[in-house]
C-alpha positions as CSV (number, residue, x, y, z in Angstrom):
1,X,0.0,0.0,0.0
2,X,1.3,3.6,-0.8
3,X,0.3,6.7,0.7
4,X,-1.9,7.6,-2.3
5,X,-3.6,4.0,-1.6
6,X,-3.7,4.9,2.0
7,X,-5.0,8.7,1.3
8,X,-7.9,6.8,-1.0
9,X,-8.7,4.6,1.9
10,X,-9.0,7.1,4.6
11,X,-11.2,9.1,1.9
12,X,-13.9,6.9,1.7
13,X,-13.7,5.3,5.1
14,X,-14.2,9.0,7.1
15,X,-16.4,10.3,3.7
16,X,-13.8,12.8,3.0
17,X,-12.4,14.3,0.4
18,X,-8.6,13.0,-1.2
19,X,-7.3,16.8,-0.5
20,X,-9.2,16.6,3.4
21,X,-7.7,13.1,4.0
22,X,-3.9,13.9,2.4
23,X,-3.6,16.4,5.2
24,X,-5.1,14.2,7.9
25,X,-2.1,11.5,6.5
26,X,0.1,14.4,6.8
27,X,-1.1,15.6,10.0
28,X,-0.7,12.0,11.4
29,X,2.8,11.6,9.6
30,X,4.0,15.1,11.0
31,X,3.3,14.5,14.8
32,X,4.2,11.6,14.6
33,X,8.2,12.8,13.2
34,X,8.2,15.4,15.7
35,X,7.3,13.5,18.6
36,X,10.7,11.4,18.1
37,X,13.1,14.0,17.0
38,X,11.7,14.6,20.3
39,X,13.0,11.5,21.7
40,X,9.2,10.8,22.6
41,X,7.7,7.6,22.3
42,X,4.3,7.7,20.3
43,X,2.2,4.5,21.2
44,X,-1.5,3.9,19.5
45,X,-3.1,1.5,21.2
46,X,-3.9,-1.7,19.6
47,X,-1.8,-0.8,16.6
48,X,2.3,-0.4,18.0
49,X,4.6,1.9,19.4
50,X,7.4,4.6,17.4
51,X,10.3,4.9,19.3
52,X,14.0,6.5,18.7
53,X,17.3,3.6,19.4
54,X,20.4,4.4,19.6
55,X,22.5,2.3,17.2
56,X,25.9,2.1,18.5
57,X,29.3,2.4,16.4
58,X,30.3,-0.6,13.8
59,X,33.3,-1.4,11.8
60,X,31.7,-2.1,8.4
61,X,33.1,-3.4,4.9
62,X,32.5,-1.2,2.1
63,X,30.9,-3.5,-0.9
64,X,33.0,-1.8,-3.5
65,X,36.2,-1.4,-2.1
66,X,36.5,-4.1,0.4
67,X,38.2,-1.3,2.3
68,X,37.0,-1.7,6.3
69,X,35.2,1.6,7.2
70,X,34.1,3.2,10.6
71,X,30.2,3.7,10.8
72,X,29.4,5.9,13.3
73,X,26.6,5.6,16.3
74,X,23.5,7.5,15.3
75,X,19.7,7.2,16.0
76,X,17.0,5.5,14.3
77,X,13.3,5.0,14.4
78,X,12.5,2.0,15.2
79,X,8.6,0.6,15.3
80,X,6.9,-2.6,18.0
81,X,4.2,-4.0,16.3
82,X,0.9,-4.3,19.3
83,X,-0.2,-7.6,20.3
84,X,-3.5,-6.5,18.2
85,X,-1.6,-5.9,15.0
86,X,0.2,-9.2,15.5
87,X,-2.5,-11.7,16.1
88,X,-4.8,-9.5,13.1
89,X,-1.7,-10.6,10.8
């Protein structure tokens, strides 16, 4: 599903328009972003829960090369799926 499939299907579900529901998507999208540059976790019941990790420092190989690299730590978002979403899949 893409977010034009996704913008459709909020759309007719809430009997909005395509325009209306694209910035409801947004809307979600957007809080959602800003809660975990944040560092907030963002939880929806019944669906999972959006939080920030901290991956830590690596020693990679680079696929070209072959020449060992340094990756350095950074943060990532990282999603749980709920115990809803789980046993619905």
């Amino acid at each position: 599903m893409t977010k034009k499939d996704l913008v459709a299907h909020v759309a007719s579900e809430a009997g909005l328009t395509k325009k209306q529901a694209g910035m409801a998507v947004d809307s979600v999208f957007g809080g959602i972003k800003k809660a975990l540059k944040k560092g907030s976790k963002v939880g929806l019941v019944g669906f999972g829960t959006f939080s920030v990790k901290q991956r830590k420092a690596r020693v990679g190989v680079h696929p070209r090369t072959q020449k060992r690299m340094q990756y350095p730590a950074k943060k990532v978002p990282y999603f749980k799926p709920g115990k809803a979403l789980k046993d619905g899949v």
